[in-house]
C-alpha positions as a Markdown table, in Angstrom:
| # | Residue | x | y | z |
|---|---|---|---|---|
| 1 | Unk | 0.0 | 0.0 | 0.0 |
| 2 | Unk | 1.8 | 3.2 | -1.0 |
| 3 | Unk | 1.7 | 6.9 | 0.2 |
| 4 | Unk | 2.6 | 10.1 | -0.7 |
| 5 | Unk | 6.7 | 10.7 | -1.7 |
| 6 | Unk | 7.2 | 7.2 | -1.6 |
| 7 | Unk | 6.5 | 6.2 | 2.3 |
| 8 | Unk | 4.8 | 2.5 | 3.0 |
| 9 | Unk | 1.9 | 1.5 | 5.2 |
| 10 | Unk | 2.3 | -2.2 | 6.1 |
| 11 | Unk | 0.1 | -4.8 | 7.9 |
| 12 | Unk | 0.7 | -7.7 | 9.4 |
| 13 | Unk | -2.4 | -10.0 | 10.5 |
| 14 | Unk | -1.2 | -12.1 | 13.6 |
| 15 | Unk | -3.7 | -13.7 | 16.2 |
| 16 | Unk | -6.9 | -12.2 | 14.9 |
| 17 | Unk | -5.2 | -8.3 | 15.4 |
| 18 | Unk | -3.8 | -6.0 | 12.9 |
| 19 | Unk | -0.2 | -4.3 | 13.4 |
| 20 | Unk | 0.5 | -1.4 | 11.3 |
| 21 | Unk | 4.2 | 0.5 | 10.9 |
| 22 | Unk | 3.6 | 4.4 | 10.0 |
| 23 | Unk | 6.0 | 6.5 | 8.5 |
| 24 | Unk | 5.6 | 9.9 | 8.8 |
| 25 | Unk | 5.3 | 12.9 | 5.8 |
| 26 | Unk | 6.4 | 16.5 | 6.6 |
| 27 | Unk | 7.2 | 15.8 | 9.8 |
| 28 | Unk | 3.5 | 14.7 | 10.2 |
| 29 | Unk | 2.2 | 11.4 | 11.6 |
| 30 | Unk | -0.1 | 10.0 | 9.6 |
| 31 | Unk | -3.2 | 8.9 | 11.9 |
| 32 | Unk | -4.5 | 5.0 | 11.0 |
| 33 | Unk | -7.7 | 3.6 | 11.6 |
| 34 | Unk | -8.7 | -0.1 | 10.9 |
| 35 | Unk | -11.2 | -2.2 | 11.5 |
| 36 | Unk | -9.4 | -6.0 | 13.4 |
| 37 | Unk | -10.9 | -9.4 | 11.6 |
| 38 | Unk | -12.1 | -11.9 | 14.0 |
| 39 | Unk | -11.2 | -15.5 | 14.3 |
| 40 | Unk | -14.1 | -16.5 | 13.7 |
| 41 | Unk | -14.6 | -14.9 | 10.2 |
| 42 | Unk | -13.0 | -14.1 | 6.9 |
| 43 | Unk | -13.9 | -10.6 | 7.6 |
| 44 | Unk | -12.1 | -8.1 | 5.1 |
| 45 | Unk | -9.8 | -5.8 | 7.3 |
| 46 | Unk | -10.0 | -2.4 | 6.2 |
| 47 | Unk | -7.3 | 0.0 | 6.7 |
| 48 | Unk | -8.4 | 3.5 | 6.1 |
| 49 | Unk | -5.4 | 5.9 | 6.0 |
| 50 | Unk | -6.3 | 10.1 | 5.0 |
| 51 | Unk | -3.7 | 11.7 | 2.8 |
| 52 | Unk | -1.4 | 13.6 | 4.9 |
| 53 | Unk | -1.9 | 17.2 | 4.7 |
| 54 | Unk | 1.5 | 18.8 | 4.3 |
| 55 | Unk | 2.5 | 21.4 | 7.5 |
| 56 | Unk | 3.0 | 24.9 | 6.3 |
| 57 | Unk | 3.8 | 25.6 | 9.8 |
| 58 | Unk | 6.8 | 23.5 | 9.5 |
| 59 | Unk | 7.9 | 25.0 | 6.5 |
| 60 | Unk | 6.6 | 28.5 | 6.2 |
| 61 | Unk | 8.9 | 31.8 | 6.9 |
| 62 | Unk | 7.6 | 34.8 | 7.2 |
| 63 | Unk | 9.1 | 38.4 | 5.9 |
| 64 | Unk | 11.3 | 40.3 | 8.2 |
| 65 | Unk | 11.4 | 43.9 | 8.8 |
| 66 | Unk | 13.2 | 45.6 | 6.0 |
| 67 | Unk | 13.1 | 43.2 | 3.7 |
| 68 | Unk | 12.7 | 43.7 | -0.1 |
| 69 | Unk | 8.9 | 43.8 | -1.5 |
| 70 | Unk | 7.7 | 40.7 | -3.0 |
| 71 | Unk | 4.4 | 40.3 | -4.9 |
| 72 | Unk | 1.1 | 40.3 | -2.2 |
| 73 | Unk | 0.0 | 36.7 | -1.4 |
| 74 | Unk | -2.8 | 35.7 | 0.6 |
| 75 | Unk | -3.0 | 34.7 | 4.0 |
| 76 | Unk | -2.7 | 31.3 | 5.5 |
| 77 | Unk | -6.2 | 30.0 | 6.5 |
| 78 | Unk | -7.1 | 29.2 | 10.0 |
| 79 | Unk | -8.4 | 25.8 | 11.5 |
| 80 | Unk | -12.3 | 25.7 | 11.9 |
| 81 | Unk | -14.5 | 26.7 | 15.0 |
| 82 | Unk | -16.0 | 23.2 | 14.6 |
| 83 | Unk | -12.5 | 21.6 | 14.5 |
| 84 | Unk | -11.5 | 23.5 | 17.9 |
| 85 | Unk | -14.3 | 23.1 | 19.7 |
| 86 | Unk | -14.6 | 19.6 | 19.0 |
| 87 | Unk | -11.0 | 19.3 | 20.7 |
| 88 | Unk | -11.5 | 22.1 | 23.7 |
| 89 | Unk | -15.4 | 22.3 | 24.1 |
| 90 | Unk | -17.2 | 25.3 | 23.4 |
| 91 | Unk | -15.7 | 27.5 | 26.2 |
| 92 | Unk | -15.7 | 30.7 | 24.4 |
| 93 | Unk | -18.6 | 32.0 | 22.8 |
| 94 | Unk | -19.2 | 31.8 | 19.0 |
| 95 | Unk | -15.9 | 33.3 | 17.4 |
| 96 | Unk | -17.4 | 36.7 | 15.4 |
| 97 | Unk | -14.9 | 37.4 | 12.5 |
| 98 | Unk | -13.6 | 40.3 | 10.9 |
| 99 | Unk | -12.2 | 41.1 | 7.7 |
| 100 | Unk | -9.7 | 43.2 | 7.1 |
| 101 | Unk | -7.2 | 43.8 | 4.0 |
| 102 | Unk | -4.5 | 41.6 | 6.2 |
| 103 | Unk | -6.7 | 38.4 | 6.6 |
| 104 | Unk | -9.4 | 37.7 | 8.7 |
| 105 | Unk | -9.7 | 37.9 | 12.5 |
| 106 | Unk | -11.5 | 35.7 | 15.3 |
| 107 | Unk | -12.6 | 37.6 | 18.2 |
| 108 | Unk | -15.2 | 37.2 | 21.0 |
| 109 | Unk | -17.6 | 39.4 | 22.8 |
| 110 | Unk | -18.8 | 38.5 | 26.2 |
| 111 | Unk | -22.1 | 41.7 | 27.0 |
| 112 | Unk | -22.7 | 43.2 | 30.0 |
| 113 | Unk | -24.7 | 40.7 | 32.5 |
| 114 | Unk | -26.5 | 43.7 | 34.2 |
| 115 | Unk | -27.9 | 46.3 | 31.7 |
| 116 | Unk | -26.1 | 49.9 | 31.9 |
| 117 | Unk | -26.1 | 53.1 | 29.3 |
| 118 | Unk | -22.5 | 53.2 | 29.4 |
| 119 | Unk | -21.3 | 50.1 | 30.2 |
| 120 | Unk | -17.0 | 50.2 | 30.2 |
| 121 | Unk | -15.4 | 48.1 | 27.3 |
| 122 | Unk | -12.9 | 45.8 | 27.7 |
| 123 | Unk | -10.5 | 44.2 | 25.5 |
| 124 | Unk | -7.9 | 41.4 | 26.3 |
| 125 | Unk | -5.2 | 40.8 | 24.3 |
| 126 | Unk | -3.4 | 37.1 | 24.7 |
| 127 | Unk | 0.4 | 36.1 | 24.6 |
| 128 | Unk | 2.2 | 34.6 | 21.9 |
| 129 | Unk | 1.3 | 31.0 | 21.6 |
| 130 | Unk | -2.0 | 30.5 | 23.7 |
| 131 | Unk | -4.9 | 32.0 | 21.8 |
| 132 | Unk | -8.3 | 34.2 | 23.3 |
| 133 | Unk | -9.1 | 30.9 | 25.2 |
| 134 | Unk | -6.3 | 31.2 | 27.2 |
| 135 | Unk | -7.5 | 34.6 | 28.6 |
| 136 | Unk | -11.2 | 33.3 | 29.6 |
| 137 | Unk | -10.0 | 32.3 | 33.5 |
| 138 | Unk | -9.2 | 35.7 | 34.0 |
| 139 | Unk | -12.3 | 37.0 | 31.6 |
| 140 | Unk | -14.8 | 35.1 | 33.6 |
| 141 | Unk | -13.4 | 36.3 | 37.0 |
| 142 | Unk | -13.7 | 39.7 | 35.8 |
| 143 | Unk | -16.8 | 39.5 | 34.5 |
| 144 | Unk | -18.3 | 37.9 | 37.5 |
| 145 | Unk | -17.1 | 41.2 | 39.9 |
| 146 | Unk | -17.6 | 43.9 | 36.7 |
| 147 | Unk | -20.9 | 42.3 | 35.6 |
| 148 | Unk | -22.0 | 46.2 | 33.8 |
| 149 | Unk | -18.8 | 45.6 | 31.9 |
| 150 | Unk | -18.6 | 44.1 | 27.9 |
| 151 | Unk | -15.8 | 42.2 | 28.1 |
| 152 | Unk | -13.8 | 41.4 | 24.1 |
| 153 | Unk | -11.1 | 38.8 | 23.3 |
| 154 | Unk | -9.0 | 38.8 | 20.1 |
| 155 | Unk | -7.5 | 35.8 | 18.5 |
| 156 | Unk | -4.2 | 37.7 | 17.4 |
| 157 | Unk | -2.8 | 37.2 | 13.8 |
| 158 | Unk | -1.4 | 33.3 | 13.6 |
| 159 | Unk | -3.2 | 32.2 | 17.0 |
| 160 | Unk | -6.5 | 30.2 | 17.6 |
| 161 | Unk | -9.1 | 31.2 | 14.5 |
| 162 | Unk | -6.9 | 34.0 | 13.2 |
| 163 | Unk | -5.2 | 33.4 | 9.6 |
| 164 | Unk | -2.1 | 34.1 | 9.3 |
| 165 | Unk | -0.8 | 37.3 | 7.3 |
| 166 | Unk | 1.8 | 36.8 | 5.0 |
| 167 | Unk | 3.9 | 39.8 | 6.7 |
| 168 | Unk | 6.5 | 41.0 | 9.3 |
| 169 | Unk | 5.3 | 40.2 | 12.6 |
| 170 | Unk | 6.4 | 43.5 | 13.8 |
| 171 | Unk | 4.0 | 45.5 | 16.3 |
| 172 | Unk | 2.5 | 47.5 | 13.6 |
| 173 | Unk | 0.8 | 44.6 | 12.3 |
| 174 | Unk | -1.1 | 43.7 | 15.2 |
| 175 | Unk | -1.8 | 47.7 | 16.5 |
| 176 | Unk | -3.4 | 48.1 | 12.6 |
| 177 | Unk | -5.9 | 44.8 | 14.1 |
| 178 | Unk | -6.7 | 46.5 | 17.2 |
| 179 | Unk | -7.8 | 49.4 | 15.3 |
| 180 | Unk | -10.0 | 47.8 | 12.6 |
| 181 | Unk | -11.6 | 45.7 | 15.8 |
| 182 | Unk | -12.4 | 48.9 | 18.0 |
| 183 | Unk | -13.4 | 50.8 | 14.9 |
| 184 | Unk | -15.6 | 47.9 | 13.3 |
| 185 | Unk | -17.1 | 47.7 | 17.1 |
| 186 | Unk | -17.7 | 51.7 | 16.9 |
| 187 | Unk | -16.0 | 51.7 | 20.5 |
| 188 | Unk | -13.9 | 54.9 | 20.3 |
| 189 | Unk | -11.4 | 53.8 | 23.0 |
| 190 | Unk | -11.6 | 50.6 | 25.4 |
| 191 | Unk | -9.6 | 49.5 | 28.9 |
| 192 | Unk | -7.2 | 47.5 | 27.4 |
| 193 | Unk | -5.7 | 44.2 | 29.6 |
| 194 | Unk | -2.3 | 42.4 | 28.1 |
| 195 | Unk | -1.1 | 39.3 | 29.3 |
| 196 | Unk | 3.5 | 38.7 | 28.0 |
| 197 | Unk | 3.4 | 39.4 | 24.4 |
| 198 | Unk | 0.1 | 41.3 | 24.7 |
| 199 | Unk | 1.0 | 43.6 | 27.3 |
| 200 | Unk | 4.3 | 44.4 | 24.7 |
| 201 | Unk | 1.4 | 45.0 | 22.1 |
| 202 | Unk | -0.9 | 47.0 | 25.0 |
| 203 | Unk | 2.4 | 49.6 | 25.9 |
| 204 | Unk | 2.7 | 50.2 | 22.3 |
| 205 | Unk | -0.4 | 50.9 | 21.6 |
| 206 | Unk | -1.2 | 53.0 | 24.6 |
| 207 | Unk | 1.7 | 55.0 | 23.1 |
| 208 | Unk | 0.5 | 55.4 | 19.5 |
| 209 | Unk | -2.9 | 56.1 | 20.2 |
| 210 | Unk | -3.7 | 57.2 | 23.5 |
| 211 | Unk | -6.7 | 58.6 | 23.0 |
| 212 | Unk | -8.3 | 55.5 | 22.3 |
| 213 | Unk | -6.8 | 53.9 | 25.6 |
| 214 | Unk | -8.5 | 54.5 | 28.9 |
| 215 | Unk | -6.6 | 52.7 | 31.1 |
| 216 | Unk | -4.5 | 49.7 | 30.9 |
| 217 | Unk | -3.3 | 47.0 | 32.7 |
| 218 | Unk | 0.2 | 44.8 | 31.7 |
| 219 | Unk | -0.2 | 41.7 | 33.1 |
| 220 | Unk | 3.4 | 39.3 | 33.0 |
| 221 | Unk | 4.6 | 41.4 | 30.2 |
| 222 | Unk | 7.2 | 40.7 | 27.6 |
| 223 | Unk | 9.1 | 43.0 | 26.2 |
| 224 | Unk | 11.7 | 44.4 | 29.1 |
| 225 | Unk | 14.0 | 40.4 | 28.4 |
| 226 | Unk | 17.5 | 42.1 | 27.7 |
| 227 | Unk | 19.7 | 41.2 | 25.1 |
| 228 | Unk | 21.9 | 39.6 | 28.0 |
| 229 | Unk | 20.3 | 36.5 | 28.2 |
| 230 | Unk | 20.5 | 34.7 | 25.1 |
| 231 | Unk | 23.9 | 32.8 | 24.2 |
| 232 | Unk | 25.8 | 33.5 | 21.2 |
| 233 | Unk | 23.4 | 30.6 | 19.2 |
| 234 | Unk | 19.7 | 32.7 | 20.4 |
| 235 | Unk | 21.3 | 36.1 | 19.6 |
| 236 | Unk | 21.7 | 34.4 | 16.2 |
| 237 | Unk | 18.9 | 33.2 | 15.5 |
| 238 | Unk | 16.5 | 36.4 | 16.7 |
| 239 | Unk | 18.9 | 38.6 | 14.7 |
| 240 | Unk | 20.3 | 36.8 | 11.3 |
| 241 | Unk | 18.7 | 36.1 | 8.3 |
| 242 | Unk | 21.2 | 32.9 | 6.9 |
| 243 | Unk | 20.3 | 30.6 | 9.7 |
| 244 | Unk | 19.0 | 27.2 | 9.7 |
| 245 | Unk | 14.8 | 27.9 | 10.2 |
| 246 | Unk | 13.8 | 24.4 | 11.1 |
| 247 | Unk | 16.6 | 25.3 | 14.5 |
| 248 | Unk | 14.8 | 28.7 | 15.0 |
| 249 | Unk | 11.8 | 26.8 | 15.6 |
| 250 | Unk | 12.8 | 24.2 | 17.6 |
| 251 | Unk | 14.8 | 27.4 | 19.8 |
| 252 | Unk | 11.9 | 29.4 | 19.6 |
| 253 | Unk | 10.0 | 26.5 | 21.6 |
| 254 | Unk | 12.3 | 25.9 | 24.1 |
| 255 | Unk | 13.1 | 29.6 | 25.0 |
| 256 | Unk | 9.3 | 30.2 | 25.3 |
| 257 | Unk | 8.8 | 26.6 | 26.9 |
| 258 | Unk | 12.1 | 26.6 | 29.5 |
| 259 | Unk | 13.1 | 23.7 | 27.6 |
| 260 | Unk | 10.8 | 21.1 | 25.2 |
| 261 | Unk | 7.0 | 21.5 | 25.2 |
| 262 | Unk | 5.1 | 18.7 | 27.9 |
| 263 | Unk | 1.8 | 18.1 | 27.1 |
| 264 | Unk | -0.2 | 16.6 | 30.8 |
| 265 | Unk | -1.5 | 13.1 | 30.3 |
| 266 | Unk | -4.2 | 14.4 | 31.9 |
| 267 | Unk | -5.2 | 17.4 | 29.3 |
| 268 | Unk | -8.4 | 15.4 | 28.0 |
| 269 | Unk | -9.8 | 14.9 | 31.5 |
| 270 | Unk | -8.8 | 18.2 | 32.8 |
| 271 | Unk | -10.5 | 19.8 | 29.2 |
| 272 | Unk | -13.5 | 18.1 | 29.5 |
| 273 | Unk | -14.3 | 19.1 | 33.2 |
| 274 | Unk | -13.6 | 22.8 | 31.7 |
| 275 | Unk | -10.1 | 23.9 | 32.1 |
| 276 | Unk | -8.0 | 25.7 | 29.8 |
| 277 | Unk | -4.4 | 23.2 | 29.7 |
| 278 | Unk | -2.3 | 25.6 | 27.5 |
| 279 | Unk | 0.1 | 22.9 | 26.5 |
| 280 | Unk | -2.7 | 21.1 | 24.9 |
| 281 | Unk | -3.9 | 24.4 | 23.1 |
| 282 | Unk | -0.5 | 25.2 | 22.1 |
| 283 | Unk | 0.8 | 22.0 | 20.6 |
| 284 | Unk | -3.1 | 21.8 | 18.9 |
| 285 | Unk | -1.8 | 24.4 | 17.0 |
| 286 | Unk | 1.1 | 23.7 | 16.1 |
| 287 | Unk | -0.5 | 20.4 | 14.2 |
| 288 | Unk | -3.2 | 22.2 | 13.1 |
| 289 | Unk | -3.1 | 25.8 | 12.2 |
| 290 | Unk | -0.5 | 26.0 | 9.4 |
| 291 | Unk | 0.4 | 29.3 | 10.0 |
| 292 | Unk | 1.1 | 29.3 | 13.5 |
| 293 | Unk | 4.3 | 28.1 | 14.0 |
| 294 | Unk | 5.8 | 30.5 | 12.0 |
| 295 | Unk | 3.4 | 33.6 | 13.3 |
| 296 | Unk | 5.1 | 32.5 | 17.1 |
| 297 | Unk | 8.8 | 32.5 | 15.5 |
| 298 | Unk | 8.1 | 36.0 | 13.7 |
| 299 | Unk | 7.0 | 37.2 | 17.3 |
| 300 | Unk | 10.0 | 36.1 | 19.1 |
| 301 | Unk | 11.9 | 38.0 | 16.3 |
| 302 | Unk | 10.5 | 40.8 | 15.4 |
| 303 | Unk | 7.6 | 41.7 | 17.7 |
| 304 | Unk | 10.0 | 43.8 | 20.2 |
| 305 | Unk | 10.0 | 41.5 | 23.2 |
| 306 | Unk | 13.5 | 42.1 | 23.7 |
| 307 | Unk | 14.8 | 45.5 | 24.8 |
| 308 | Unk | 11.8 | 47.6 | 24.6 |
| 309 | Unk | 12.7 | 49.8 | 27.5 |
| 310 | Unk | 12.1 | 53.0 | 25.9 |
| 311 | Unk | 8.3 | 52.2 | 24.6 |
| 312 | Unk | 7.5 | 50.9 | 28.4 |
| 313 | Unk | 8.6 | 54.1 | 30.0 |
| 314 | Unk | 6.8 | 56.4 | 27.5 |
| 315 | Unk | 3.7 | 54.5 | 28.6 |
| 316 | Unk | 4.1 | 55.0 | 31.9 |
| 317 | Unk | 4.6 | 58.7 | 31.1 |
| 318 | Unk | 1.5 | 59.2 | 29.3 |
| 319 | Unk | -0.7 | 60.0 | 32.4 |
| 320 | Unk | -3.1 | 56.8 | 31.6 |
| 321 | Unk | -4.3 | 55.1 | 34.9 |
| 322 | Unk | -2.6 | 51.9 | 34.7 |
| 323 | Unk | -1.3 | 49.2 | 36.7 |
| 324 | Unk | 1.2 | 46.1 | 36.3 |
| 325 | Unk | 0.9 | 42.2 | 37.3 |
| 326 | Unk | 3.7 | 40.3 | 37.8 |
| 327 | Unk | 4.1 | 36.8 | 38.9 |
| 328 | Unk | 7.1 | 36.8 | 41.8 |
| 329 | Unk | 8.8 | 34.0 | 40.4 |
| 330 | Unk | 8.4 | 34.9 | 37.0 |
| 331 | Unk | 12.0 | 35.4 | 35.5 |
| 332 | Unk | 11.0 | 37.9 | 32.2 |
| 333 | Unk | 10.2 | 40.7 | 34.5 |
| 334 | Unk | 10.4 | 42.1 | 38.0 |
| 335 | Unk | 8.9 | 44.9 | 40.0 |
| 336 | Unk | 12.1 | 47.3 | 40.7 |
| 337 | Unk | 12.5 | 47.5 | 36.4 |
| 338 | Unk | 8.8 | 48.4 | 36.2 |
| 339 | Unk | 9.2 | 51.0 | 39.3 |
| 340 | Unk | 12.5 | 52.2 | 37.7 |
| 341 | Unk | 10.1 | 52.9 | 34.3 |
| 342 | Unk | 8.1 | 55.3 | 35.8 |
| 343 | Unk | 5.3 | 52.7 | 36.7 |
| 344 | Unk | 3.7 | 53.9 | 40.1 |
| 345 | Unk | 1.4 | 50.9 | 40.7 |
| 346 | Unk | 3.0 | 47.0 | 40.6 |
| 347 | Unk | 1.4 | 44.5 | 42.6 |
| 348 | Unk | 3.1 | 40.7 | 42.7 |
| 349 | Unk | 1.4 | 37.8 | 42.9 |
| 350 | Unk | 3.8 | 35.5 | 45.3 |
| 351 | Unk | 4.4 | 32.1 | 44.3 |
| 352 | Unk | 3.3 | 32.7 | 40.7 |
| 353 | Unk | 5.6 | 32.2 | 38.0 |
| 354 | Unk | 5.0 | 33.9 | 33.8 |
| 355 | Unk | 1.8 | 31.5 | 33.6 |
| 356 | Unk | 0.0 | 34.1 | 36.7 |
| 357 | Unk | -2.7 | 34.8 | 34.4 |
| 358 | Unk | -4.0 | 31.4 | 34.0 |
| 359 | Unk | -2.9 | 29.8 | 37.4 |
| 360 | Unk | -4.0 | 32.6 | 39.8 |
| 361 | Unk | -6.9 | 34.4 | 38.1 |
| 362 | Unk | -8.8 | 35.5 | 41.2 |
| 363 | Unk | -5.9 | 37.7 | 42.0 |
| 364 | Unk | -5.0 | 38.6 | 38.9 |
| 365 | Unk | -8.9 | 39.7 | 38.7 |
| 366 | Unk | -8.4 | 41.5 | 42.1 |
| 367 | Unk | -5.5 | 43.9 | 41.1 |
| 368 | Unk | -6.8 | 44.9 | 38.1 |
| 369 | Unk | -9.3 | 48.0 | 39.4 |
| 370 | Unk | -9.3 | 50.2 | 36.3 |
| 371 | Unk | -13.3 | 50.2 | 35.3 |
């Protein structure tokens, strides 16, 4: 029985069971399903094998910054509703989408539980890798003490339901998203909450466009890691162009990871009693949303979580009630920095390491009295 580029499905019938050897196609294993004969019968056995669809999140690279203009191509399409929810339950409500000259967007709006004229607006915006869904904890919690407040979540660009522009993954990119969303919304400015890479995306915002920021508040953000701590390899491969991409990736992983990605046994339980288990929404999406893997490297690279000083202390400058989470164990950022900036309000959440947002919402929730 023969695949795709010349790999080999074989079968062996032995004591009324079928074994069957897999190779595996663009790095992708190739899922088997068969029906086992009994001894009792000549039953056919029927082994049903899908073609394997070929990972563009293996292989895709995105533009950097600066580089020369190449001819406009479209998007990379994002995985399903249906074929998320069918993983991770239907936690979220329906994903809304919007369309915008970049690609299309996921993002989901969670109304006011007690009626108000004015009720605030809230928009969350997640880290790199975990998607919207990785913000609901923290969402709900809010919600449940702010219940006048409408409450939005964004699946950013390569993340969740989001496609995947074919673009630099610079700030600009995403800041051009939060516009369309607020502006497609008709909400003239919003309390914005950013959890790591979306508190990066939050400060710059704030920054650009502060009159359409109320408040904000930076929860575990990324964006103040100095150049310092990568090796002579990761200052490599964040900064030159002639490296080997299949290693960025696998760097990329275990920077953001502290080593490989590990997946609980335990993540189907856990989902289906109504947790959020990031590793399982990560990895998800690395299998399954083509784009992904290279919208996380283009991130790491070129989304200014390194060294972005100067952009934090200009936010704390503006005069925009604010205030700023950090986990106490969490080794990308640490109250003194944040007080040096110019930040007057830092409360730390002891015991909690980067992952405070998901592990200790109720706090989290609790220091975040902006609306």
């Amino acid at each position: 029985m023969s695949l795709q580029q010349g790999w080999i499905a074989r079968y062996q019938r032995r004591f009324g069971r079928v074994k069957v050897w897999l190779g595996r196609i663009n790095n992708t294993y190739i899922t088997c399903y068969y029906k086992a004969p009994t001894r009792r019968t000549n039953q056919h056995v029927e082994i049903l094998i899908p073609p394997p669809q070929p990972s563009m999140s293996n292989d895709l690279v995105l533009p950097r910054p600066g580089d020369a203009p190449t001819q406009p191509r479209p998007p990379i399409p994002a995985p399903s509703e249906k074929a998320f929810t069918d993983v991770f339950g239907a936690l979220l409500p329906p994903a809304q989408y919007l369309q915008t000259s970049t690609g299309r967007a996921a993002y989901y709006t969670l109304a006011p539980l007690s009626p108000s004229p004015h009720p605030p607006r809230i928009l969350l915006l997640h880290g790199v890798q975990t998607p919207a869904l990785g913000l609901l904890p923290l969402t709900l919690h809010l919600r449940s003490s702010r219940p006048h407040a409408h409450f939005l979540l964004l699946d950013l660009w390569g993340h969740g339901l989001s496609e995947t522009p074919i673009a630099p993954h610079e700030p600009a990119l995403f800041h051009s998203l939060i516009d369309a969303l607020l502006t497609h919304l008709a909400w003239p400015s919003a309390h914005l909450i950013g959890y790591s890479f979306g508190a990066n995306l939050v400060v710059g915002y704030a920054v650009s466009r502060p009159e359409r920021v109320q408040s904000f508040a930076l929860v575990a953000p990324a964006g103040l890691i100095p150049m310092s701590m990568f090796d002579e390899e990761g200052m490599r491969y964040l900064v030159d162009r002639d490296v080997d991409e299949g290693a960025v990736r696998e760097w990329v992983v275990r920077f953001l990871e502290g080593g490989d990605m590990v997946v609980p046994g335990d993540w189907r339980e856990r989902v289906s009693r109504g947790e959020v288990v990031a590793q399982a929404v990560k990895e998800w999406q690395m299998r399954n949303h083509a784009g992904h893997g290279a919208s996380v490297v283009g991130i790491v690279r070129d989304g200014r979580v390194v060294g972005n000083e100067g952009e934090f202390g200009r936010a704390a400058g503006l005069g925009v009630q604010n205030v700023v989470v950090l986990g106490s164990e969490d080794s990308l950022s640490g109250k003194e920095k944040f007080e040096e900036l110019g930040f007057g309000r830092v409360v730390v959440v002891e015991g909690a390491g980067h992952g405070v947002v998901r592990d200790r919402p109720v706090e989290v929730a609790a220091a975040i009295q902006l609306f």
